[in-house]
C-alpha positions as CSV (number, residue, x, y, z in Angstrom):
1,X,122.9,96.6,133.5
2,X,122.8,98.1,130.1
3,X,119.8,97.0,127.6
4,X,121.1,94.4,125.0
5,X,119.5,95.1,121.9
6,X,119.5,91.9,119.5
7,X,119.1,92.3,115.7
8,X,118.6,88.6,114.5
9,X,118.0,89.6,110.6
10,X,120.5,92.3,110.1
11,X,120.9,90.8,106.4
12,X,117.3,91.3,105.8
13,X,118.1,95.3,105.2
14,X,120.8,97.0,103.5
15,X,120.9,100.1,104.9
16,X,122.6,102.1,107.9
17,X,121.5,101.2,111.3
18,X,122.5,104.0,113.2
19,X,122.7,103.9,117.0
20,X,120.3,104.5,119.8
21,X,121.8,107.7,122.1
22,X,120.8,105.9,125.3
23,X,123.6,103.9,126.9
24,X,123.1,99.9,125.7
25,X,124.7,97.1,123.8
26,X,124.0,96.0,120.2
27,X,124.2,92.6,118.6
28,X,124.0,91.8,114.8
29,X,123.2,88.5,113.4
30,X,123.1,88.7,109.0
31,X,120.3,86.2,109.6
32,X,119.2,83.6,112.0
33,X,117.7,80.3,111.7
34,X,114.3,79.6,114.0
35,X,115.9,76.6,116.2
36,X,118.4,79.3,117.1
37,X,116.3,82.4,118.3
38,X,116.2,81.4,121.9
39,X,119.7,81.1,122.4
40,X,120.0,84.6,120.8
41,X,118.3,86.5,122.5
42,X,118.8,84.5,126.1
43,X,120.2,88.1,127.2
44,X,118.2,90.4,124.9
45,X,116.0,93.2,126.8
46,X,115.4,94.4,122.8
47,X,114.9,92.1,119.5
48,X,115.2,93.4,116.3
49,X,113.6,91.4,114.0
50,X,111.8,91.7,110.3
51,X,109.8,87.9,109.4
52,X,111.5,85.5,111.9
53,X,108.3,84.1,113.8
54,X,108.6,84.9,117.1
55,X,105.2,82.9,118.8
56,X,104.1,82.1,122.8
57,X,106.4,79.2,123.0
58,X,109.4,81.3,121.9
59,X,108.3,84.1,123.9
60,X,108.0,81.8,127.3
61,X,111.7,80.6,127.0
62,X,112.8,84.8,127.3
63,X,111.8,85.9,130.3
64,X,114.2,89.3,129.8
65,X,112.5,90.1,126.6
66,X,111.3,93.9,127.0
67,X,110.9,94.8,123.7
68,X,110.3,93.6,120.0
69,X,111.1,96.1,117.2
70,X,109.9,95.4,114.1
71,X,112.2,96.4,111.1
72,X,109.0,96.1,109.2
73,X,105.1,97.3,109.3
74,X,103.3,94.1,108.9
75,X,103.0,91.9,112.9
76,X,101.6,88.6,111.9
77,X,104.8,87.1,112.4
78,X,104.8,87.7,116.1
79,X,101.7,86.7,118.3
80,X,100.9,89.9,120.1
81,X,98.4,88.5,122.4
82,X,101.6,86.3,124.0
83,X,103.5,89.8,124.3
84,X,100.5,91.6,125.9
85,X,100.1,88.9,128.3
86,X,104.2,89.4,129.2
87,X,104.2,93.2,128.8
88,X,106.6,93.0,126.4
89,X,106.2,96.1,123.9
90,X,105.7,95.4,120.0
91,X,106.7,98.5,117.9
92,X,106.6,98.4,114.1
93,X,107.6,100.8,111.2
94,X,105.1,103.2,109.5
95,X,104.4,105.2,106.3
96,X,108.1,103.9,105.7
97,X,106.6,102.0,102.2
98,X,104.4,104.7,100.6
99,X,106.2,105.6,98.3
100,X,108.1,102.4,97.4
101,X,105.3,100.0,97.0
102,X,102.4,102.1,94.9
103,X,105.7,102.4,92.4
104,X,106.0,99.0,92.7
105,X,102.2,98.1,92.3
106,X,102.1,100.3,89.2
107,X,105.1,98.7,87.8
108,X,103.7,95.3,88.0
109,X,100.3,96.5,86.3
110,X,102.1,98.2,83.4
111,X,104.0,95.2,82.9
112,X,101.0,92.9,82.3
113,X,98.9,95.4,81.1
114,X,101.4,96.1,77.9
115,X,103.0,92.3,78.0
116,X,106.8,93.9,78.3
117,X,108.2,90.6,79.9
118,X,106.7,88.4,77.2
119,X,107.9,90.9,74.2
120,X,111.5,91.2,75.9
121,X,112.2,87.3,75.8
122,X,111.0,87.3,72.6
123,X,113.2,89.5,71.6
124,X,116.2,88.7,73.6
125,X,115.2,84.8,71.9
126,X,116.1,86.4,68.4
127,X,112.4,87.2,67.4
128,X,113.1,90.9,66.1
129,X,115.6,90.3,63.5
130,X,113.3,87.9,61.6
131,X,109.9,90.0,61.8
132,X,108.1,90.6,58.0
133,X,107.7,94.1,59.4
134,X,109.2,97.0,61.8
135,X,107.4,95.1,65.2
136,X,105.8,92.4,65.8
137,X,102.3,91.9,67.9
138,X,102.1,89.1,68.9
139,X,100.6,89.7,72.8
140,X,97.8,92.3,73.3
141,X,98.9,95.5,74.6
142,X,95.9,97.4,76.7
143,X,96.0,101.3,78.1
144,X,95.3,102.1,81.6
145,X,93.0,104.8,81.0
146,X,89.7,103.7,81.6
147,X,90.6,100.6,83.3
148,X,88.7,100.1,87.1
149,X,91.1,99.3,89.7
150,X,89.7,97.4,92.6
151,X,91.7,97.8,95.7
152,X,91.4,96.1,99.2
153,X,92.7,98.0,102.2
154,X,92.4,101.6,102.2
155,X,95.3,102.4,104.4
156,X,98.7,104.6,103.4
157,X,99.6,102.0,100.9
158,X,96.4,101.6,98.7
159,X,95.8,105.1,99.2
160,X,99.3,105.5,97.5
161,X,98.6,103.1,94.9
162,X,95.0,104.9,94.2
163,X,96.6,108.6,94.0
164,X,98.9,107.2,91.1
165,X,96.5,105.0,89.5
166,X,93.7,108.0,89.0
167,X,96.7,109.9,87.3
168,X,96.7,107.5,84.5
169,X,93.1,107.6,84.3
170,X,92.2,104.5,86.3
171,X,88.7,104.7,87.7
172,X,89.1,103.1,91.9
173,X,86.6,100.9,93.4
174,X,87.4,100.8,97.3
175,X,86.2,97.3,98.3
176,X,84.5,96.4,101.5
177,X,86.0,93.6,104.0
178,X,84.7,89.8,102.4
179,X,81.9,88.6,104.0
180,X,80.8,92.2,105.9
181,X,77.4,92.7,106.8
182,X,77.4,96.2,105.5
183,X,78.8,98.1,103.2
184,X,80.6,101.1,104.2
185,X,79.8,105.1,102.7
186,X,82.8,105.4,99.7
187,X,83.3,101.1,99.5
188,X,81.7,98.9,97.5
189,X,81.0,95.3,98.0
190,X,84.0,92.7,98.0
191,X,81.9,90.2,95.1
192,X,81.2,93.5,93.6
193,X,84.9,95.1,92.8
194,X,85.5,91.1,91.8
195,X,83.1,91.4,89.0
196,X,83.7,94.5,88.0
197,X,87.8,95.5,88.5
198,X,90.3,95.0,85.6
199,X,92.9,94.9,87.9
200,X,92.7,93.7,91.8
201,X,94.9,94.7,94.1
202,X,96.0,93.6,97.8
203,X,96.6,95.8,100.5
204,X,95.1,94.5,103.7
205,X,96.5,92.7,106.5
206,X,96.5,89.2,107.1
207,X,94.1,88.0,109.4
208,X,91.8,85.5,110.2
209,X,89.3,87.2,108.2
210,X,91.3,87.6,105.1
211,X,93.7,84.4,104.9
212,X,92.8,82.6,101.9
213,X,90.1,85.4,100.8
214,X,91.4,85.3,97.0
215,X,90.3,81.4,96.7
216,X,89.1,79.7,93.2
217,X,85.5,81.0,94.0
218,X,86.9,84.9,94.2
219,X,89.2,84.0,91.0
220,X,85.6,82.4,89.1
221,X,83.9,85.9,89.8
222,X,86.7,88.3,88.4
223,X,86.9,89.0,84.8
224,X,88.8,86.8,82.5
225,X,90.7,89.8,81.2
226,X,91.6,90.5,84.7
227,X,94.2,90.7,86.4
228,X,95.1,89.8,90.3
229,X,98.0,92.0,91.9
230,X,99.5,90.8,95.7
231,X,102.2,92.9,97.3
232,X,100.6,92.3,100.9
233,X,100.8,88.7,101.8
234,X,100.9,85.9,100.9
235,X,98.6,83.8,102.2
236,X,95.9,86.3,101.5
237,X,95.6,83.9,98.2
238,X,95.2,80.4,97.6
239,X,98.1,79.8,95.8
240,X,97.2,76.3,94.3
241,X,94.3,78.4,92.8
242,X,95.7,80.7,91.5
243,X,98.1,78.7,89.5
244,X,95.4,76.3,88.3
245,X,93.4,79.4,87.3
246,X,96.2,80.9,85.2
247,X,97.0,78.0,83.4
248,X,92.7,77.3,82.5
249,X,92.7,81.2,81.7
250,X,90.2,81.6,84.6
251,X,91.9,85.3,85.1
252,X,94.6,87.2,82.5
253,X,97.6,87.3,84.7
254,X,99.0,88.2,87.6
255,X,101.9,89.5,89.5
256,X,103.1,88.5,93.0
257,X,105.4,90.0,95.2
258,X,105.2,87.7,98.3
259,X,104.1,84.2,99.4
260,X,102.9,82.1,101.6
261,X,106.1,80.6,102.4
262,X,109.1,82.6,102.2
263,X,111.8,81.9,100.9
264,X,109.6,78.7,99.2
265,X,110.2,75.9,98.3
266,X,111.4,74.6,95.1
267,X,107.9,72.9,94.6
268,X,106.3,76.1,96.0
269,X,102.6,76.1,93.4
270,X,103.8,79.2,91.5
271,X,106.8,78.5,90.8
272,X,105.9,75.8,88.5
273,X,107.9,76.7,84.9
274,X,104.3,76.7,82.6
275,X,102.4,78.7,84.7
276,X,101.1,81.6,81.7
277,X,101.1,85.8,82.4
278,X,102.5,85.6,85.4
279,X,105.1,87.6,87.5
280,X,106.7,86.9,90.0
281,X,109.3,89.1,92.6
282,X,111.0,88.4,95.5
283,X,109.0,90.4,98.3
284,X,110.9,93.7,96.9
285,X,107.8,96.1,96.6
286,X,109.1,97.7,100.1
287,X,112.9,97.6,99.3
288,X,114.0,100.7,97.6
289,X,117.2,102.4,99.4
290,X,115.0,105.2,100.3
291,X,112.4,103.3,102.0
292,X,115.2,101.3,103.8
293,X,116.9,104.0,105.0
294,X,113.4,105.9,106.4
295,X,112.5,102.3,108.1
296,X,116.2,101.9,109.5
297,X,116.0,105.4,111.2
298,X,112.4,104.6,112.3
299,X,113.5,101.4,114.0
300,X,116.2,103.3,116.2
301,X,113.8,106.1,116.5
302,X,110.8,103.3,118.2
303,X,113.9,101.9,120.6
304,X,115.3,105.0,121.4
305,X,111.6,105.7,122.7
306,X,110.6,102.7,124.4
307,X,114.6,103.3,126.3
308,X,113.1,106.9,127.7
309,X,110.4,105.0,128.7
310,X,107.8,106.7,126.5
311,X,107.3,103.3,123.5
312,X,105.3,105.0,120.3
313,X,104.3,103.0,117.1
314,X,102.9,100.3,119.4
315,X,100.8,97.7,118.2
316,X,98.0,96.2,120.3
């Protein structure tokens, strides 16, 4: 019988699929809602999937699952210890984002650091034409140069975000895990790079260790001129913190690419209209059409692999 391979979020990624040589069969769904993953992939040897949860009670109901690709780099979504315990192979996407994301990072400092979304609704609200003089400066603009950077998570993507920071004339503090024990050669402690970055920046994984690790206490110890950037996930910050702690000035502003809930709900904590300096994008740091064409070829790439029977890019 031929592999049926299942992609359950095709939707999630606009770019070209191409597919696998070996013979199989290929299913598209533009999304899929969680009551209806089971029924799915009833059939699947191979799921495709990007942030659909796929968890040990979903995982017990598909005893021909073989495979789980992920059309993304980040596995919290899918319990692993479930698939080890099954055999069932978990292969993700790498390196796809480097590029994608530090732009991204660097966008969203630039933004707050020079105030460009308050100036342009001031000026698309009329403010220009009735200025005494040529500009008006009404919001503080502040250079990069010189600024510390303090970034958690030292992998491909903070290392991206460091190489283009130091060219602006940043100065990067690598911060050690919260709560470690030691301090490792190059890193400096987490309470540390709170107290002393301008600008904080998330680029670990989401673990027990780290859920929740950006709580009031974490936003008390940064700067108030600071500012907190998240392009990792979500739940790495309090979110009910943070937007009490933007509104009482705790930190200058922020920018947030993901969150805790996606897509959240209308009563989600930062979406509140009066929340001050703060920006907010819809989990896009990864999704330029070069990084979603080098992640769709990766995807067929990790199944074409695990079909010859030698699976690469596998996560533990």
């Amino acid at each position: 019988m031929e592999p049926r391979v299942v992609f359950l979020e095709r939707d999630s990624v606009k770019a070209e699929f191409s597919r696998p040589a070996a013979r199989h069969t290929w299913m598209d769904y533009p999304d899929t809602r969680p009551e209806d993953i089971v029924d799915r992939l009833r059939d699947a040897q191979i799921a495709v999937i990007n942030k659909l949860r796929i968890d040990a009670a979903v995982l017990a109901r598909l005893p021909q699952l073989r495979m789980i690709a992920l059309a993304a780099t980040g596995a919290d979504n899918v319990d692993l210890a479930a698939c080890r315990a099954r055999g069932i192979v978990v292969s993700n996407v790498r390196g796809y984002a480097d590029t994608t994301v530090p732009e991204h990072v660097i966008s969203l400092i630039l933004a707050l650091s020079r105030n460009l979304i308050a100036y342009h609704q001031d000026v698309r609200a009329g403010r220009w034409p009735t200025s005494r003089h040529f500009c008006f400066l009404d919001y503080p603009i502040r250079d990069l140069r010189g600024a510390t950077l303090g970034l958690v998570g030292r992998g491909s993507l903070g290392g991206g975000v460091a190489r283009l920071a130091e060219a602006f004339g940043m100065q990067i503090l690598w911060s050690e895990r919260p709560g470690a024990d030691s301090v490792r050669a190059g890193r400096v402690a987490f309470n540390e790079v709170l107290a002393r970055a301008d600008v904080l920046s998330l680029h670990c994984p989401l673990d027990a260790s780290t859920r929740g690790m950006i709580d009031s206490a974490a936003l008390q110890a940064m700067k108030p001129s600071a500012f907190l950037i998240n392009t990792a996930r979500g739940a790495l910050v309090d979110e009910a913190a943070l937007a009490d702690a933007l509104r009482r000035g705790v930190i200058a502003g922020a920018a947030i690419d993901v969150l805790s809930s996606e897509p959240p709900p209308p009563d989600h904590p930062l979406l509140a209209p009066d929340i001050p300096n703060l920006i907010l994008t819809p989990h896009v740091a990864w999704a330029s059409g070069e990084a979603m064409a080098a992640m769709a070829a990766q995807v067929v790439q990790n199944i074409e692999a695990f079909l010859r029977g030698a699976p690469r890019n596998c996560l533990p």
